[in-house]
Structures are given as C-alpha cells and as structure tokens.
C-alpha positions as CSV (number, residue, x, y, z in Angstrom):
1,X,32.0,20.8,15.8
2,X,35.2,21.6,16.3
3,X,34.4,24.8,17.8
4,X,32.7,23.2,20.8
5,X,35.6,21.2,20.9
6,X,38.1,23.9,21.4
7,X,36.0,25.1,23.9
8,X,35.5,22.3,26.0
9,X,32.1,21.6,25.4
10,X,31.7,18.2,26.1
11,X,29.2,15.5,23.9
12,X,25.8,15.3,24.6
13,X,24.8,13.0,27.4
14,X,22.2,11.7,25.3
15,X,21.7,8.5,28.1
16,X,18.0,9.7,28.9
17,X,16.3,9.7,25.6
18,X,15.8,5.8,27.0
19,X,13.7,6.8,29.8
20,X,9.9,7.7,29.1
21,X,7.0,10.0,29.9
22,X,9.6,12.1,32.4
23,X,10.6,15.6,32.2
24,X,14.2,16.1,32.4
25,X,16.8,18.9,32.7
26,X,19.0,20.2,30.9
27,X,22.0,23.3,30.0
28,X,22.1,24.8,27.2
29,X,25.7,25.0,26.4
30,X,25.3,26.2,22.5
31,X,23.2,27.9,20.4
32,X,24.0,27.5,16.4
33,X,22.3,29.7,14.0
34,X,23.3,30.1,9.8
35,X,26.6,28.8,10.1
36,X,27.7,30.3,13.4
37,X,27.3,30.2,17.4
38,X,25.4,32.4,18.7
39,X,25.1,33.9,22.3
40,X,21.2,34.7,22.6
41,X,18.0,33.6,20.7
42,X,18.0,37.6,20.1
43,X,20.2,37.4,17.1
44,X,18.2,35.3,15.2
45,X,14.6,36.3,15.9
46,X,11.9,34.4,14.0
47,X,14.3,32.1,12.7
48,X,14.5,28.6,12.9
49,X,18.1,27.7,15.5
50,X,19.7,25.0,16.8
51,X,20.4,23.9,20.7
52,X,23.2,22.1,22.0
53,X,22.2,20.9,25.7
54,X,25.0,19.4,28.3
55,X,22.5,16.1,28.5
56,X,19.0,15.5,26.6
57,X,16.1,13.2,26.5
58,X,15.4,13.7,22.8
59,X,16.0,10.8,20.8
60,X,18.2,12.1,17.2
61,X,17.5,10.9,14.0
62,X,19.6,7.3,13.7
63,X,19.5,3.9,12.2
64,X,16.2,4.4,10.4
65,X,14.1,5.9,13.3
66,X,12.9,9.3,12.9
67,X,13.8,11.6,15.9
68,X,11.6,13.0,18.7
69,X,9.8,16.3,18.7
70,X,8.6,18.1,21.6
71,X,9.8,21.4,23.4
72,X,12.4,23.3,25.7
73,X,11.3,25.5,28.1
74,X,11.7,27.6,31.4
75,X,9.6,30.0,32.9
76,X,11.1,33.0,30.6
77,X,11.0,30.9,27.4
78,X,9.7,28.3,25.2
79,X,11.1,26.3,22.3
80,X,9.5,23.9,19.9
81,X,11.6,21.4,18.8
82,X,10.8,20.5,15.4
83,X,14.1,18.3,14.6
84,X,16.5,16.7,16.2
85,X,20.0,15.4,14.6
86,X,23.5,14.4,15.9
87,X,27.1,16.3,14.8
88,X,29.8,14.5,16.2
89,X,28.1,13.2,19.0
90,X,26.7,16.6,19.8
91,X,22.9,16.7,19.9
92,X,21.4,19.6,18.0
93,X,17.9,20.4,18.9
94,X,16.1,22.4,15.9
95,X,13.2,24.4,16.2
96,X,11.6,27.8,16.9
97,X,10.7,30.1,19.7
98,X,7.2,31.0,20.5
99,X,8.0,32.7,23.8
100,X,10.8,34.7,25.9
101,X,14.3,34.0,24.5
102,X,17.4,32.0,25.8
103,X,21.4,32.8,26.9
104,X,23.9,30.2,26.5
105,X,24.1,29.0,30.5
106,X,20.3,29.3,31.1
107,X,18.6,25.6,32.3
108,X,15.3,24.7,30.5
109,X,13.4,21.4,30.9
110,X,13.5,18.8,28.4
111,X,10.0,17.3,27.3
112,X,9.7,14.6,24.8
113,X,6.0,14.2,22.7
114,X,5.9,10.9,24.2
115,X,2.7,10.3,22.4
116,X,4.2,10.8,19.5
117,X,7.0,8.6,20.4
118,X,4.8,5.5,21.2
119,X,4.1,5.5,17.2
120,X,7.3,5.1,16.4
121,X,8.2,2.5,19.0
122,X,5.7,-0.1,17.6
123,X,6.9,0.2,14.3
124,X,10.9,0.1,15.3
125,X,10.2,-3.3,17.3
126,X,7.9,-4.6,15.1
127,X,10.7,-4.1,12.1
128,X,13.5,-6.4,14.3
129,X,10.4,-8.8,14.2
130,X,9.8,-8.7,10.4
131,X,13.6,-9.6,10.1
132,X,13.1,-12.3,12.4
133,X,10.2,-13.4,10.4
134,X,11.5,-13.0,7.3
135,X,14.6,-15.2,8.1
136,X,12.2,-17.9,9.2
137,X,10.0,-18.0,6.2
138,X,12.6,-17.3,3.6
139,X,15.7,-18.2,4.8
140,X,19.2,-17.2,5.8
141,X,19.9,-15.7,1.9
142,X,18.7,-12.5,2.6
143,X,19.9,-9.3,4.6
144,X,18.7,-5.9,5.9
145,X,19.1,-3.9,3.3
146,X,17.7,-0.4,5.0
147,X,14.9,0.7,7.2
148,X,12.6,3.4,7.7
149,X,10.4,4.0,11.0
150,X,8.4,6.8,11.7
151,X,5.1,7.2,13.4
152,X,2.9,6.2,10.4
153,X,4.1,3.6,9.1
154,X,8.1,1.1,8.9
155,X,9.6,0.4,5.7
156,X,12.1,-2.5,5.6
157,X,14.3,-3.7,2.5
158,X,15.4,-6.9,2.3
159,X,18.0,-8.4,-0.4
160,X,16.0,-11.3,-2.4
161,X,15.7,-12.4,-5.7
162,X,11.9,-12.4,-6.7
163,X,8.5,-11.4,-5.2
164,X,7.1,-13.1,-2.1
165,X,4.1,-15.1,-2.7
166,X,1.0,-14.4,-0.7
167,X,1.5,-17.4,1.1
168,X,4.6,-16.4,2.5
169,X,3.5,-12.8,3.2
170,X,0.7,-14.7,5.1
171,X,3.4,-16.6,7.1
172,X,5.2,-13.5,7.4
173,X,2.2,-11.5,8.6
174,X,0.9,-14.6,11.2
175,X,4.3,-15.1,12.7
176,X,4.7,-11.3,13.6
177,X,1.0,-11.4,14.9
178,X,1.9,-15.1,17.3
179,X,4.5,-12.9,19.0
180,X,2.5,-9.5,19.4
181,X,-0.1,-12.2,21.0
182,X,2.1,-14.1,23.1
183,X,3.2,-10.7,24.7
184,X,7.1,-11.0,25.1
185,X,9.4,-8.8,27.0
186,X,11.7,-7.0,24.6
187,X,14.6,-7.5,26.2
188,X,18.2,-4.7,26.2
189,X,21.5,-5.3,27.6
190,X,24.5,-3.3,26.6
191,X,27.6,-5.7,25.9
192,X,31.6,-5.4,24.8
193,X,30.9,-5.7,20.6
194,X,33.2,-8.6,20.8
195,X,31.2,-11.0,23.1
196,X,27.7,-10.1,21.2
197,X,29.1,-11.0,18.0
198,X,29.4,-14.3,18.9
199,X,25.9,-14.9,19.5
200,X,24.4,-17.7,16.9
201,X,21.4,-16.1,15.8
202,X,22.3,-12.3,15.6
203,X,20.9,-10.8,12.7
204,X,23.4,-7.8,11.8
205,X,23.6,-5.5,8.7
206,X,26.5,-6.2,6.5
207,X,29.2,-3.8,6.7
208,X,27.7,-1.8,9.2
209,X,30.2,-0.3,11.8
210,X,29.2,-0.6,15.5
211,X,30.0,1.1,18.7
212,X,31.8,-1.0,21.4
213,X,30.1,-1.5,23.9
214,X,26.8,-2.0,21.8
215,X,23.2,-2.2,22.5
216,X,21.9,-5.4,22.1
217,X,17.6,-5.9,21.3
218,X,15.9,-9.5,21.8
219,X,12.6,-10.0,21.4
220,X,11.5,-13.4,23.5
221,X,14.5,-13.8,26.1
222,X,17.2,-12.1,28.0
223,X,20.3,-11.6,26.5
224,X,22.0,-12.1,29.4
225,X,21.2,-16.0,28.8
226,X,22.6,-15.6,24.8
227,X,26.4,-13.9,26.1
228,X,26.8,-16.8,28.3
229,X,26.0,-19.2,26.1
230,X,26.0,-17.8,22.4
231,X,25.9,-21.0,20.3
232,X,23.2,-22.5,21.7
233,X,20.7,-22.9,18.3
234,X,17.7,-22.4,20.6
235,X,18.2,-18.4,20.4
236,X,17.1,-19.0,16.3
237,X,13.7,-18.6,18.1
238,X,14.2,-15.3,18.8
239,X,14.8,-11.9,17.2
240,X,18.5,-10.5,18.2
241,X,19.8,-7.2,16.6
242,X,22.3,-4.7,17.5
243,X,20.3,-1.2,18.0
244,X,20.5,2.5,19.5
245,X,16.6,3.0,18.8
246,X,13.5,3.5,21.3
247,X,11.8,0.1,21.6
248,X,8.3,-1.4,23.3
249,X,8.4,-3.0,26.5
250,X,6.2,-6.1,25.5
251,X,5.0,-6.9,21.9
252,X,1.7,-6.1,23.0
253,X,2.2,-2.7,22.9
254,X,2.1,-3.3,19.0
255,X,-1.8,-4.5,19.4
256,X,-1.6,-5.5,15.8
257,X,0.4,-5.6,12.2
258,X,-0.6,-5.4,9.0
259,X,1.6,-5.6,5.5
260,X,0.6,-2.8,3.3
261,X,2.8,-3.7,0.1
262,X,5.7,-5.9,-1.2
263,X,7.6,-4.6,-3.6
264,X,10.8,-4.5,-5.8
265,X,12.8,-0.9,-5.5
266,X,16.5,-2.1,-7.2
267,X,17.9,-5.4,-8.5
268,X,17.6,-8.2,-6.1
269,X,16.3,-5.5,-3.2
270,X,12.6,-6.0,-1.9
271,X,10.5,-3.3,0.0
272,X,8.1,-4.5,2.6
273,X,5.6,-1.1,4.0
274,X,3.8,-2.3,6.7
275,X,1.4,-0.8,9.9
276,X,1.2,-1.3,13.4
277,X,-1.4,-0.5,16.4
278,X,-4.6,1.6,15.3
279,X,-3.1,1.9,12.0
280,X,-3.1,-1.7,11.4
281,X,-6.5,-1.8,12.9
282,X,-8.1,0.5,10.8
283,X,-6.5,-1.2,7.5
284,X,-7.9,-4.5,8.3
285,X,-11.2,-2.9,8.7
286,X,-11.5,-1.1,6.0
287,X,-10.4,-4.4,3.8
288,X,-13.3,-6.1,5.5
289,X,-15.4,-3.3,4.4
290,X,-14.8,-4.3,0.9
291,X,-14.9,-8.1,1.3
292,X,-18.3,-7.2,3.0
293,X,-19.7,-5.5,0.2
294,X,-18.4,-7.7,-2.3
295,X,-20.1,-10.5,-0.7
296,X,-23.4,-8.8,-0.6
297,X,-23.7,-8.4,-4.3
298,X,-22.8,-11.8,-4.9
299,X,-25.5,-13.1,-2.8
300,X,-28.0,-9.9,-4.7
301,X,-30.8,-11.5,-7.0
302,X,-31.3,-8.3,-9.0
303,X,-29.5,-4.7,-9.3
304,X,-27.2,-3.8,-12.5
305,X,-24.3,-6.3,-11.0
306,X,-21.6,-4.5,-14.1
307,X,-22.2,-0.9,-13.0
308,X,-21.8,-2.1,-9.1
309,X,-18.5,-3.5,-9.8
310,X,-17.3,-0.4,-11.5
311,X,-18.1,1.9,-8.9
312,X,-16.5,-0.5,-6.3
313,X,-13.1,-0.5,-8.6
314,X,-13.3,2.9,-9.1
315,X,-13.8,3.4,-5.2
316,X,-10.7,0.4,-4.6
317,X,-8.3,2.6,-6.4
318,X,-8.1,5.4,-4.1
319,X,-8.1,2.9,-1.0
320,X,-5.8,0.2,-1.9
321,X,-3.2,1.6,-0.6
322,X,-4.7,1.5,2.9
323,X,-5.5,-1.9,2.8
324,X,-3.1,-5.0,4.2
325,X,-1.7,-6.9,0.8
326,X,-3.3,-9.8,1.8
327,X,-6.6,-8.2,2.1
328,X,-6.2,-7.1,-1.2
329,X,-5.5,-10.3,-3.2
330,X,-8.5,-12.0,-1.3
331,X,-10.6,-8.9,-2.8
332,X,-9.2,-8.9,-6.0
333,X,-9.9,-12.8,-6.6
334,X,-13.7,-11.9,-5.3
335,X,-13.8,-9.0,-7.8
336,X,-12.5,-11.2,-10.5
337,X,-15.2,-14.0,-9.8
338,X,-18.2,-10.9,-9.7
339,X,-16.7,-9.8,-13.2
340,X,-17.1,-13.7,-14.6
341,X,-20.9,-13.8,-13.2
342,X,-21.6,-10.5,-14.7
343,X,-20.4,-11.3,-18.0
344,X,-22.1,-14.9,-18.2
345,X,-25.5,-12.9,-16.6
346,X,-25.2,-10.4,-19.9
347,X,-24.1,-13.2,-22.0
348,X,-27.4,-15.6,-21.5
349,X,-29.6,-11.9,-21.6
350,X,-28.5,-11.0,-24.9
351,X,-28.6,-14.2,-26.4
352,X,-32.5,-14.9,-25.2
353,X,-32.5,-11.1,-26.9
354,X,-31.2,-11.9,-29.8
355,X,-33.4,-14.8,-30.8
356,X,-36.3,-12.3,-30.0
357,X,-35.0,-9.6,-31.9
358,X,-34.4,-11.8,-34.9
359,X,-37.5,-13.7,-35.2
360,X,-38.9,-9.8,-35.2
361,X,-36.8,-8.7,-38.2
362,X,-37.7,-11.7,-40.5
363,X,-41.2,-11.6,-40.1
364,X,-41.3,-7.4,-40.2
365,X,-39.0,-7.9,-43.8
366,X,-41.4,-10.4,-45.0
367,X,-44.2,-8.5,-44.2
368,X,-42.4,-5.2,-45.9
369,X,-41.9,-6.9,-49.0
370,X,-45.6,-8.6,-49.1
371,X,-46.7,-4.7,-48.6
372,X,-44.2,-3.4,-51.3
373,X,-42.4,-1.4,-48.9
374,X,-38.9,-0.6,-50.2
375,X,-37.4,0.9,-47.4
376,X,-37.1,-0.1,-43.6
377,X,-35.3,0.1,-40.2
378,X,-35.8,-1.6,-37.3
379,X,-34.2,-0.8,-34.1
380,X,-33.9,-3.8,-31.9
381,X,-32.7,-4.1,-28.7
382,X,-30.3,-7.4,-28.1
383,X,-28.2,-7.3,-24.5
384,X,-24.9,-5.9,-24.4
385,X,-22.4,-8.9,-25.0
386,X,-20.2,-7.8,-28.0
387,X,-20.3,-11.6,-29.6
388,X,-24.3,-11.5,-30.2
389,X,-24.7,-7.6,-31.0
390,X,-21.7,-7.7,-33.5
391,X,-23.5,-10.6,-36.2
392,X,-21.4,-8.6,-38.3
393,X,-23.9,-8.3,-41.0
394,X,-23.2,-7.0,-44.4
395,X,-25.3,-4.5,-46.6
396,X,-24.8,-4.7,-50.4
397,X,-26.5,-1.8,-51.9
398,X,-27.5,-3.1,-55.5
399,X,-27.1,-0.9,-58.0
400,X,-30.2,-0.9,-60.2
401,X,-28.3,0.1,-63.7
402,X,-25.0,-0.7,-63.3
403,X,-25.4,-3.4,-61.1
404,X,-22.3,-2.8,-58.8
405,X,-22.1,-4.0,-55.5
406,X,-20.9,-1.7,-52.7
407,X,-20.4,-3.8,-49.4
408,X,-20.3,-1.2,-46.6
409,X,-19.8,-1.9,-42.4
410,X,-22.0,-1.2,-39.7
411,X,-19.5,-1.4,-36.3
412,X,-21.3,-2.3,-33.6
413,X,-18.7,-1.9,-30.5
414,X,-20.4,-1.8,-27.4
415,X,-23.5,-0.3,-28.2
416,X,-27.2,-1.5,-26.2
417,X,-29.2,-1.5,-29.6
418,X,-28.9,-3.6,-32.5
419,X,-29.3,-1.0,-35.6
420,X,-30.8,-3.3,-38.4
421,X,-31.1,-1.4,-42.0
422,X,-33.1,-3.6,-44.5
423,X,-32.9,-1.9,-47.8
424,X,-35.5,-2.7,-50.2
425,X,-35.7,-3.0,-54.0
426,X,-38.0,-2.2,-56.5
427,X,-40.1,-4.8,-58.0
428,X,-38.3,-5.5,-61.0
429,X,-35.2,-6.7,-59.1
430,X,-35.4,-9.6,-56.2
431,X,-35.0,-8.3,-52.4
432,X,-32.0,-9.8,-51.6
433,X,-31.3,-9.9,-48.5
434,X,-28.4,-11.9,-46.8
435,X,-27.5,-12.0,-43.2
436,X,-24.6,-13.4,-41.6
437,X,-24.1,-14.2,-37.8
438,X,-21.0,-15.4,-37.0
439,X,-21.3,-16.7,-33.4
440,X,-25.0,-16.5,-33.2
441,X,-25.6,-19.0,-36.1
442,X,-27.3,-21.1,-34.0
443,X,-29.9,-18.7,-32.9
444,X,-31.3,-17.7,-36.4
445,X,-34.5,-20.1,-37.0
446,X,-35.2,-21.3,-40.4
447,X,-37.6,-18.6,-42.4
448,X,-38.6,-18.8,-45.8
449,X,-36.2,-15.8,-47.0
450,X,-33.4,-17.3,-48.3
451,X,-31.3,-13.8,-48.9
452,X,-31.8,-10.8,-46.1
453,X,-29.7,-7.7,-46.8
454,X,-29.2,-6.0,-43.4
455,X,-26.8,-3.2,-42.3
C-alpha cells in the first residue's frame, strides 16, 4: 500500500461500520486489480476487483469475525461486494460488477447486508459470554486460544487440559442462557490501552498487541464505572474484553444458545462449536424430536423394538451434528437403556423357544428311531439371542467299519433358526446321539435318551 501512500491517499475511515441499517457514502479513491491500480472498472471486465473508499461502513475481516457483504452503487453502477479485508489500514472492498462501471473519483453509496450482519452479531457477543462462562465454571487456568464467528455458527478454543464433563457444559450452557434472559445492555467505551488494562476482571488474549486507545466490550455494566474504579472484584460478574467487532445491543438479541460440540484440536487446546438465535432454536428442537421418539417406543407394548432402534441410529448419525451436546448425551443414555430392554425382551423369547424347540427334537428322534428312520432334520425356530441358538452341539459321524470319529461344527452366528441334523444309524450299531448346551443346560428336561447326536 505504499502506492496509496505516495499518493496521499489517506486510511480508510472505517468509523461507520459501527452504525446499523443506514446507507452511507462514500469516494472511491482506488481501484486494485491483478497486482496493480487501475483507473476504471473497464480494464478488468468480468473480473473480480478491489475498492478502496475515502470512509466505509463495511466491517473487514478481524479478530475472528467474518466481514460484511453487501453492495456499492450509484445510479450508473453497481457492485457486489463479496469480501472485504484490511491492507495497512486501507479497506479493500472485493467483488464484482453487475451493472454500469466506475472511475476513480466517482461517489457510490455504501450498503451493508445488515441481515446478514445480525447473524454474526449474536454469535460475536455470545463468544465474549462463553469466555466469561467458561472462566466461571472452570476457572482462571485457561485462555482464549482463537475464535471463529460467522453467521452460522462461533467457534471458541480455549487452553485446558482434559474434556469438560457434561455437567459443566450444562453450567456453561445455563449461565450463557441466565444472561441472554436477564437482557443486559452490552456496553462500549473506547479508553487509553493503559487505563483499561488495569481493570480486574479483563479477560485479554495472551500476547495479543492492541491499539491505544482500544475498544473496550462489557456485557452487564458500563465501563465507565470499571476505569474509575478497576479493582473493584464486583466487575468478575461481568464479561470485559478488548474488541474492534460488531456487537448486540442487549443479550436478547441472541434469543437462545446451544453447544453443538466439545472437543480436543491440539495438546492442551479445547474447541467449543456452538449456535445462537433460530439456529439454536431449531437444534434444541430437533433433539427433542429424538427424545420424543425414544420415549414413545419405550412406553410401545408391541412392534420389533431392535429394528426401531436401528433405524433411529442410523437416522442419529446424519443429525448429530445439529443437535446441542447435551441433547445428545441425554439421547444416547435413552438409546443405551432401549438397547438393554431389547436384548433382555429377545433374551426371555428365545429361551421360552428353546425349551419348546427341544422338547420337539427329543420326542421327533425318539419317535425316528422307534420307526427305524436313519436319517432326519429338523428345523426349529429358537429366538435370536446368540447364547441359546449357539448350544454348540457336536455331530460325530460314526464310521460303520472303521469306526473313526469325525467331530465336525455347525456355527450358528446370528442366525433366526436353529438347524438341528440327527444322523441315524443302522440297526446293528446304537443311535448315539449326544447333545451339549452350554448355557442352556438348564432348559433341556430329562428324556429317556441318554446319547443325542445333533449337528
């Protein structure tokens, strides 16, 4: 930017981007394209540009806020402003024109997406609060590690040593929630660096250099009131922080906040992703949804409660990352719960089936042998737990002449039906038939067959 320097092209006055829902004016006093300054938007037609106005409303990209979009216009020309970034303390809109073109020297009015900008507000004030809240749950041995605030979502990472239990996040979350409901003034005074510092309860990021005078942000109470008495231990109570962004007037504005995910992203660095407003709204009810449904086949008397639960983790997968982390445990516990009632549901079925089936396959082999059958297979149908449908049994084919035993498996993993073989011999040589049941001992009844050979 030395260029505009040379030039004397003066900084941006970038004072209004504080203001909201006006429509300001402004010069255009540069125009950057590929490297170079340009005179007219002619030169670069199509492209993507850059303009440098005498004073803006925009807000530039900065301390973890995204910047504002909107356009710059006139009655000859208009230009969507895609991105917005600072050089030097020049402002440099980017975008595109979609009508007329523009001189260096023309005016054009400045107009800010405001609506878009009321996203992002929530979510910038709502992250000083999280610090706040984090400092009061946790403790002082942590520090704002980086930020991220755009109009979806704010991202805040935090220096501490371990995951945060749900309880705390539960703290974390309630805290942030008391002040949105209480409806405090956010509060900005710009102060000498020197005098701000000095106030008790300021939560500032380590190593970061500030401007002198700064902009001072309190959430609760006027900072007027901290600078004229900065000890004073009562301003722990409130949220202070040095900041340039575009903030809410009242913590109302926020409507709501929900904490998406906790997370680890380096050594001793936690991640907090979190939503405000309609965002936070819509998460919370679409993790109700779940608990809803969840609750309903609980309380169901009949349906197939295993394939129910599938489907609803299945469905959970692609949503959990919508829903508030607190949400999620409380859905997670209720799946968990649903699993243990399913499996104690196919547990009792399978053993009442498995008393059934066997009392079917010792009376059809006794009545086999009476008939001189030497051959027969059953197919019987015990439940689905793995403990009763896997008896394990064991088939020892008898070889007539040489008499060699072959033991052979049947693996049952998972299947509905219980495949029972009974092979028969001929008359000359005993049916031996032998079957063992490891867990299910208890269900075979006495029978007058003291060998069964099954498969």
């Amino acid at each position: 930017m030395a260029h505009l320097q040379s030039v004397g092209i003066s900084p941006t006055n970038d004072e209004p981007k504080y203001t909201w829902n006006e429509v300001s004016s402004g010069t255009v006093k540069a125009l950057f394209h590929d490297r170079k300054f340009i005179e007219t938007s002619d030169e670069c037609k199509g492209a993507t540009f850059g303009i440098i106005l005498d004073k803006t409303s925009f807000y530039a990209e900065s301390g973890g806020q995204v910047d504002d979009t909107g356009r710059l216009f006139n009655g000859d020309f208009v230009f969507e402003v895609s991105k917005c970034q600072t050089y030097g303390g020049y402002v440099v809109h980017f975008g595109t024109v979609s009508k007329g073109s523009i001189k260096v020297g023309h005016s054009v009015e400045v107009s800010v997406d405001y609506s878009r900008r009321s996203l992002i507000a929530p979510n910038h004030t709502t992250t000083h609060m999280l610090n706040f809240a984090l400092f009061k749950v946790l403790g002082s041995g942590l520090d704002q590690m980086g930020s991220l605030v755009d109009a979806e979502k704010l991202r805040f990472d935090f220096s501490f040593n371990r995951a945060l239990k749900i309880e705390e996040l539960e703290k974390i979350q309630g805290l942030i929630n008391e002040q949105i409901s209480k409806e405090l003034s956010v509060f900005v005074k710009l102060s000498p660096l020197e005098a701000a510092l000095k106030i008790c309860s300021l939560r500032a990021i380590f190593g970061e250099k500030y401007p002198d005078p700064v902009r001072v942000v309190c959430v609760g109470h006027p900072v007027e009131d901290m600078l004229a008495d900065p000890k004073n231990d009562k301003w722990f109570n409130f949220s202070v922080e040095f900041c340039g962004g575009t903030h809410l007037s009242n913590t109302n504005q926020a409507t709501l906040f929900s904490i998406i995910s906790e997370e680890s992203v380096a050594s001793g660095v936690r991640r907090i992703i979190a939503f405000t407003g309609q965002a936070a709204q819509d998460s919370v009810d679409l993790g109700e949804e779940y608990i809803s449904t969840l609750k309903a086949l609980d309380e169901a008397e009949s349906g197939d409660l295993a394939s129910s639960i599938a489907a609803l983790r299945r469905d959970l997968g692609l949503a959990r990352a919508k829903i508030p982390v607190i949400q999620l445990k409380k859905i997670e516990n209720m799946i968990d719960g649903l699993v243990k009632k399913s499996n104690k549901l196919a547990k009792d079925n399978s053993k009442a089936n498995a008393g059934v089936a066997i009392e079917i396959a010792l009376k059809t082999v006794g009545d086999a042998v009476a008939s001189g059958k030497t051959f027969l297979v059953l197919d019987l149908d015990v439940g689905t737990d793995s403990s009763v449908m896997c008896l394990h049994v064991l088939l020892l084919t008898v070889c007539r002449r040489s008499r060699m035993l072959l033991p052979r498996y049947w693996k049952l993993m998972r299947r509905l039906q219980f495949f029972l073989l009974v092979a028969l011999t001929t008359r000359s040589w005993p049916m031996l038939v032998y079957l063992l049941h490891c867990k299910a001992r208890s269900l075979m009844p006495s029978h007058g067959f003291e060998h069964v050979w099954v498969r």
